[in-house]
Backbone as CSV, one residue per row, in Angstrom:
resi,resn,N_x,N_y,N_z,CA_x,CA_y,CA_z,C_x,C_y,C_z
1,UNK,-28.446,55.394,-34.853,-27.093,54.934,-34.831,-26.515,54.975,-33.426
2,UNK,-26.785,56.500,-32.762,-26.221,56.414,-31.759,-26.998,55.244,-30.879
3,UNK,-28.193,54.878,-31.194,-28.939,54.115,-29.682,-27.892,52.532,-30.109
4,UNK,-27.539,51.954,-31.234,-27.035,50.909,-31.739,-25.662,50.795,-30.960
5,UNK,-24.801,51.839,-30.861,-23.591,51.745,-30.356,-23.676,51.992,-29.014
6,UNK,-25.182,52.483,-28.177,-24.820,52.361,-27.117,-24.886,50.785,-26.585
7,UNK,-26.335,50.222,-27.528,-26.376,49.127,-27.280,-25.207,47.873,-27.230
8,UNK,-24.209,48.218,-28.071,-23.646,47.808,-28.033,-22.847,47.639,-26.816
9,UNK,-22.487,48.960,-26.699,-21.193,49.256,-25.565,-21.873,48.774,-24.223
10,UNK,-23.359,48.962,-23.773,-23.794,47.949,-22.683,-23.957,46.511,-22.553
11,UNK,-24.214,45.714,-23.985,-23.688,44.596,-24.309,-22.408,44.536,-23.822
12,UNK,-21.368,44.959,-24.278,-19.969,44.514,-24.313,-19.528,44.422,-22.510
13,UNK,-20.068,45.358,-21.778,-19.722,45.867,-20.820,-20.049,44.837,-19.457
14,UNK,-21.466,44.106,-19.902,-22.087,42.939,-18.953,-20.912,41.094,-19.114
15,UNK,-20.668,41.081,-20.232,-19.503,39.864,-20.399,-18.212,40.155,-19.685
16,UNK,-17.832,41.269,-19.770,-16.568,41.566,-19.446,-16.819,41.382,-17.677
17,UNK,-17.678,42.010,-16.566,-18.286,42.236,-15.514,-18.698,40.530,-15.482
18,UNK,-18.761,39.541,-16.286,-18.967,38.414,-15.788,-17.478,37.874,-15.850
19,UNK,-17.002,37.439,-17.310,-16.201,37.285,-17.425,-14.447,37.421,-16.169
20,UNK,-14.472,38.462,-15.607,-14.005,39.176,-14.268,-14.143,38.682,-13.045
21,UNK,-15.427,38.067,-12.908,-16.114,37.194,-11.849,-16.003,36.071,-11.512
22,UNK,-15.381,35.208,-12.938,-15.205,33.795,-12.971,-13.622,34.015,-13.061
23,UNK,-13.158,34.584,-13.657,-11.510,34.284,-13.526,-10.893,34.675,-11.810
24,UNK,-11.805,35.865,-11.389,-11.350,35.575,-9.597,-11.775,34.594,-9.011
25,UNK,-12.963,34.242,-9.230,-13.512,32.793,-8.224,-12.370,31.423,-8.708
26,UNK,-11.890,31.469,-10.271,-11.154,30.740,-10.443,-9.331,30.491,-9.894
27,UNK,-9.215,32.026,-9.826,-7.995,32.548,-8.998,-8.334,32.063,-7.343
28,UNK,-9.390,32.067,-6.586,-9.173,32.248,-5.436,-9.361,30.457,-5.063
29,UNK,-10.377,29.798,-6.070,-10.046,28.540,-6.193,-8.743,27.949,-6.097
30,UNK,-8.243,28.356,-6.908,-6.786,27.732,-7.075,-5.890,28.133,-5.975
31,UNK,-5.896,29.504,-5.271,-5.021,29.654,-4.166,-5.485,28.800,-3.049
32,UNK,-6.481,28.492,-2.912,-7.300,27.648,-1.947,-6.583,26.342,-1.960
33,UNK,-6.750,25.572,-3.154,-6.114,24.372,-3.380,-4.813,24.305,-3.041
34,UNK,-4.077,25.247,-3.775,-2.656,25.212,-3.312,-2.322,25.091,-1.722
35,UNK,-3.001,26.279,-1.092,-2.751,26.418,-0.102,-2.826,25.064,1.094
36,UNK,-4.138,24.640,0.538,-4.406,23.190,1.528,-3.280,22.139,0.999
37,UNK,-3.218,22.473,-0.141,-1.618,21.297,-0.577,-0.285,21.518,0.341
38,UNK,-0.037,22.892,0.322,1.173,22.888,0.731,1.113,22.809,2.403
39,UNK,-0.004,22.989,3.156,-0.383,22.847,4.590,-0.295,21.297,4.886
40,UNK,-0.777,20.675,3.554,-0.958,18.859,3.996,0.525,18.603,3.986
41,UNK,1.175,18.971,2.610,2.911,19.040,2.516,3.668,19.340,4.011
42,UNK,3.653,20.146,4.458,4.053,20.875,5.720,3.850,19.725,7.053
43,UNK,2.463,19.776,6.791,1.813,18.751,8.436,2.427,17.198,8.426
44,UNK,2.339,16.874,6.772,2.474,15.880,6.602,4.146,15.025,7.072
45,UNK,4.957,15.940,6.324,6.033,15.383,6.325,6.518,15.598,8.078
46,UNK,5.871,16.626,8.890,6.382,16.092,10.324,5.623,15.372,11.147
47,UNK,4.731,14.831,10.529,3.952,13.887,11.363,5.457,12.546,11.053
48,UNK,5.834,12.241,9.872,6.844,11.037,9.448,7.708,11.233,9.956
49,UNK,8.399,12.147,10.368,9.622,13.056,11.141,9.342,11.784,12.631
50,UNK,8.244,12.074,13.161,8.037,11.080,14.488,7.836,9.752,14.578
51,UNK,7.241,8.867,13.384,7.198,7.254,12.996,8.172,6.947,13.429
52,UNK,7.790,5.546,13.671,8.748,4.680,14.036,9.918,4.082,13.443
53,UNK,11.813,4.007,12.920,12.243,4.184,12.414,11.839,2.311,11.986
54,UNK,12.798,2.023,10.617,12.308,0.833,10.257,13.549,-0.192,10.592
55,UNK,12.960,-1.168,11.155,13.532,-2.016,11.778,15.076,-3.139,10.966
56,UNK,15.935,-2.923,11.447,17.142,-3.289,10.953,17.128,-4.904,11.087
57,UNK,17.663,-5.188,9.420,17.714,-7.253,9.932,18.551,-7.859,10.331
58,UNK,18.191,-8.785,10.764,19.076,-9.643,12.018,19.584,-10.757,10.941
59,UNK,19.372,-11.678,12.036,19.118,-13.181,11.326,18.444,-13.822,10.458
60,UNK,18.402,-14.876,9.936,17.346,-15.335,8.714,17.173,-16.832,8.959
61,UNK,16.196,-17.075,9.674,15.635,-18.173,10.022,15.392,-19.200,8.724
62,UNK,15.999,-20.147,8.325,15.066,-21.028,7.003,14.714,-22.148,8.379
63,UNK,13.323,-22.419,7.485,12.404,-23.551,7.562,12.640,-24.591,6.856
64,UNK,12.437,-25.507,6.865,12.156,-26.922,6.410,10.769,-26.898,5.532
65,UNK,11.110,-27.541,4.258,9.903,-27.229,3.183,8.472,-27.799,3.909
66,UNK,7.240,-27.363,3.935,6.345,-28.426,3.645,5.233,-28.416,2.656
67,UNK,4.347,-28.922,2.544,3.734,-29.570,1.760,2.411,-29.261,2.000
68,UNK,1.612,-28.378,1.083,0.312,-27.758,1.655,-0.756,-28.407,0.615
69,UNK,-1.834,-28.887,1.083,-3.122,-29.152,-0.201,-3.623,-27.496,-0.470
70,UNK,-3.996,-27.143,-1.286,-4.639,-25.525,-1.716,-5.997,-26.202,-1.312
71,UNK,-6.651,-24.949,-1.752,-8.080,-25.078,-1.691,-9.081,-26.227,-2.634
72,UNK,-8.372,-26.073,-4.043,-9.080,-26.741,-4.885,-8.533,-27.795,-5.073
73,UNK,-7.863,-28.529,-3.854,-7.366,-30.279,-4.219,-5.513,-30.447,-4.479
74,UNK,-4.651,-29.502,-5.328,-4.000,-29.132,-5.870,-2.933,-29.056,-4.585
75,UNK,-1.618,-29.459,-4.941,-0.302,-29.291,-4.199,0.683,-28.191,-4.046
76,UNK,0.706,-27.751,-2.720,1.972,-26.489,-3.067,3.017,-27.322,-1.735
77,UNK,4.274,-27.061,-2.189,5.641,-27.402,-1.503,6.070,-26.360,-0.965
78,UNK,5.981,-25.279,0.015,6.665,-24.058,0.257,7.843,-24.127,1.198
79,UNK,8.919,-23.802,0.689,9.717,-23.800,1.864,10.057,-22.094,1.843
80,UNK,10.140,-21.450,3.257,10.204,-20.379,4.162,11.385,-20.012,4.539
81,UNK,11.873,-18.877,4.484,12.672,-17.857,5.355,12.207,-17.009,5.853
82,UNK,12.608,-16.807,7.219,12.261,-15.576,8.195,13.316,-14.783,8.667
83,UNK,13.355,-13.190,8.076,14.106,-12.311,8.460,13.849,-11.854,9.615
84,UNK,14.809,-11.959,10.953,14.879,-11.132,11.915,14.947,-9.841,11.832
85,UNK,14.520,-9.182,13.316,15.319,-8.080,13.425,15.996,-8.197,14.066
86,UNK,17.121,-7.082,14.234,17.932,-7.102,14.860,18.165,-7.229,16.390
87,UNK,16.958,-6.526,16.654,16.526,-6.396,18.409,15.975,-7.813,18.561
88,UNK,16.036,-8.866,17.971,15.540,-10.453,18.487,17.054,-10.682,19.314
89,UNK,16.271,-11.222,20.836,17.497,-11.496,21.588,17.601,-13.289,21.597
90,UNK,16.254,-13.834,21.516,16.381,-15.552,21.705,16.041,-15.990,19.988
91,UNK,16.144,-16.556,19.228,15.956,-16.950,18.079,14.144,-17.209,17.998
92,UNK,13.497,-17.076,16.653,11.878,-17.202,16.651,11.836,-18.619,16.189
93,UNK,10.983,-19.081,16.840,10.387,-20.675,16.580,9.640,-20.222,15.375
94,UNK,9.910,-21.694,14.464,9.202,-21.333,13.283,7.589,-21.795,12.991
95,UNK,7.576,-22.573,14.113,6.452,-23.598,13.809,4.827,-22.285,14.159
96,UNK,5.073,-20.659,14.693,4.077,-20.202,14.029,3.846,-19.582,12.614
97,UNK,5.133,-19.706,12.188,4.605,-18.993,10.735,4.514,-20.220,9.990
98,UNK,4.925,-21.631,10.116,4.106,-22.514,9.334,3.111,-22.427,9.432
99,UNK,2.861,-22.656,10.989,0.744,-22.599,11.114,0.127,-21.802,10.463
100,UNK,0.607,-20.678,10.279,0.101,-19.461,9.173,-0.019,-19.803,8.263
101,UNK,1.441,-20.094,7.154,0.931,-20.108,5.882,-0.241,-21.652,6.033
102,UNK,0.196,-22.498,6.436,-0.986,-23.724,5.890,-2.304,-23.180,6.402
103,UNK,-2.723,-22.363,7.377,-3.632,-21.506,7.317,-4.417,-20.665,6.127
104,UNK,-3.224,-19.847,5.403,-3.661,-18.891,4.611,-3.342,-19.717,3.633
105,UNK,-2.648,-20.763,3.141,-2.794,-21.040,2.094,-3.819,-22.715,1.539
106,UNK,-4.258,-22.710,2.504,-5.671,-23.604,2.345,-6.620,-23.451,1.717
107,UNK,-7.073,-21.992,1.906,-7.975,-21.470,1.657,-7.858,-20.665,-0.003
108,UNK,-6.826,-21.104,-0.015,-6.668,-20.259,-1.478,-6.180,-21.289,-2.656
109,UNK,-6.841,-21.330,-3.741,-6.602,-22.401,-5.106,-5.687,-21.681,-5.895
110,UNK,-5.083,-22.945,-6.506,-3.932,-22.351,-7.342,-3.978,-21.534,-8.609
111,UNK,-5.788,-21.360,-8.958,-5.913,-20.578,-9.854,-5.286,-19.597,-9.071
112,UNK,-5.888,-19.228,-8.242,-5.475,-17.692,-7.480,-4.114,-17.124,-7.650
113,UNK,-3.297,-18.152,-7.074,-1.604,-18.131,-7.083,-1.491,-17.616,-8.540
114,UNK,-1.661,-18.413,-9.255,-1.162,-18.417,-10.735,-1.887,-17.023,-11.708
115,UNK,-2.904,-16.470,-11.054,-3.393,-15.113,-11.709,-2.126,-14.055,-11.109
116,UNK,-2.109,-12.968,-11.986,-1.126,-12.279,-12.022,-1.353,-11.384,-10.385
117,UNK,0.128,-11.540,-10.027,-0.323,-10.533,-8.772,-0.739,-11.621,-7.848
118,UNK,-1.534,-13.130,-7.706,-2.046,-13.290,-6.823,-0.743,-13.718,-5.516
119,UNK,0.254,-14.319,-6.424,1.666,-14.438,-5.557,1.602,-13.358,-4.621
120,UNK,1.517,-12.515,-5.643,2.480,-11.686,-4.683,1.818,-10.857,-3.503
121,UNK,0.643,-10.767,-3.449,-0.742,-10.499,-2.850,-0.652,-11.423,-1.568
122,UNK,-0.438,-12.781,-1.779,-0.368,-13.829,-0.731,0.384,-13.773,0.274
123,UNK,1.173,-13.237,-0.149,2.610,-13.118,-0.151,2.711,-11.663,1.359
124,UNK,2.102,-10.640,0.604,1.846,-9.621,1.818,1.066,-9.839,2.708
125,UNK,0.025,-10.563,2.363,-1.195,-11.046,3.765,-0.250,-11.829,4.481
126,UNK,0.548,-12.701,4.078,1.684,-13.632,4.802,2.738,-12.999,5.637
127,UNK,2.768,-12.097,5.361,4.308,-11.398,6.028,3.320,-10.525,7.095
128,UNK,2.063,-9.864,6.632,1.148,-9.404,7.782,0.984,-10.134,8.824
129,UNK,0.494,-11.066,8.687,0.218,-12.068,9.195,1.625,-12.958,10.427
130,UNK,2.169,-13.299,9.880,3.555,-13.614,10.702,4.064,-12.230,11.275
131,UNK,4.240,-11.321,10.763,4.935,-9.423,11.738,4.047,-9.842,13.063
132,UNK,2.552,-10.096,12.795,1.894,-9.888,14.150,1.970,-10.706,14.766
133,UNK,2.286,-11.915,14.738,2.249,-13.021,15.277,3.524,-12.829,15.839
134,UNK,4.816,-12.259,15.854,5.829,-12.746,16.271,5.805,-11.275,16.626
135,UNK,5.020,-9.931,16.582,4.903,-8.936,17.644,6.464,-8.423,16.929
136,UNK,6.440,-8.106,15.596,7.591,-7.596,15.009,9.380,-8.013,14.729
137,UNK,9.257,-8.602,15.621,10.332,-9.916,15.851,11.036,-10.268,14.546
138,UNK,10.019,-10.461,13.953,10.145,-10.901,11.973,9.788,-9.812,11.066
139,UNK,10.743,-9.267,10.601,10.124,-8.317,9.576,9.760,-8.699,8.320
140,UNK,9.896,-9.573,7.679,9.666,-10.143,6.242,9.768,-11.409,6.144
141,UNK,9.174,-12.081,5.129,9.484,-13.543,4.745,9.826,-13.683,3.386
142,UNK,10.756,-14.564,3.283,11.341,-15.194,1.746,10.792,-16.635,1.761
143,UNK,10.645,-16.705,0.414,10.019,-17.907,-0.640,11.205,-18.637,-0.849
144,UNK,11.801,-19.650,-0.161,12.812,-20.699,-0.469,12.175,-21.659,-1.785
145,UNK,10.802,-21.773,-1.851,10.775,-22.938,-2.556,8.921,-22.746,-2.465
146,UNK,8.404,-22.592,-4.390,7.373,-22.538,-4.252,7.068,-23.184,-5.249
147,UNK,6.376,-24.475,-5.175,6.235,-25.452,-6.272,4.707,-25.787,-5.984
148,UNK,4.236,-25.699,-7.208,2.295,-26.366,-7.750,2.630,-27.334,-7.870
149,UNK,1.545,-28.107,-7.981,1.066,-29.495,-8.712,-0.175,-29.291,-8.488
């Protein structure tokens, strides 16, 4: 009897001695994690503290519609607005962000447009696309007029 209950009590005694082992590795896990969270939290938000603030709008350039073939044969009519910023001292010629879109939108069929999202997808490569070209000058573009056939 007695050898049964010791057996026991050295049984019981090896789970507990594991058991103990995994809830600290799991404790020191988790302070670990935290810790690198709240360090990225910390670093993070003063790295944004120094970015560049975001650029205030000016003026709003409209374009004159034109008339693009897509990729697959198919008609788009786009007419354009271009938001300044404020720091534009001479007004932006528009004739590079036409060259753009009939650029970017050549290459793309109106399935594309017409799948969900693809607007609006186009739409950001477009405003990428014109920011650099006009070296920030333009912060955004508006859709006056966006017609298929």
């Amino acid at each position: 009897m007695k050898k049964k209950k010791e057996e026991k009590a050295a049984g019981d005694g090896e789970p507990k001695k594991k058991g103990k082992k995994k809830l600290l590795i799991m404790v020191v896990a988790l302070v670990l994690v935290l810790g690198g969270a709240g360090a990225y939290l910390m670093l993070g938000s003063g790295g944004s503290a120094q970015a560049k603030p975001a650029p205030k709008p000016g003026n709003v350039l409209k374009l004159d519609p034109i008339y693009l073939n897509l990729a697959d044969g198919h008609y788009l009519k786009l007419g354009m607005a271009l938001q300044e910023t404020v720091d534009v001292k001479v007004d932006v010629d528009g004739s590079q962000a036409l060259d753009a879109a009939i650029e970017l939108f050549s290459r793309i069929s109106m399935a594309d447009l017409s799948a969900p999202g693809g607007r609006d997808q186009v739409k950001k490569d477009l405003i990428a696309k014109i920011t650099a070209l006009y070296n920030g000058q333009v912060m955004t573009v508006y859709y006056t007029e966006f017609v298929m056939q």
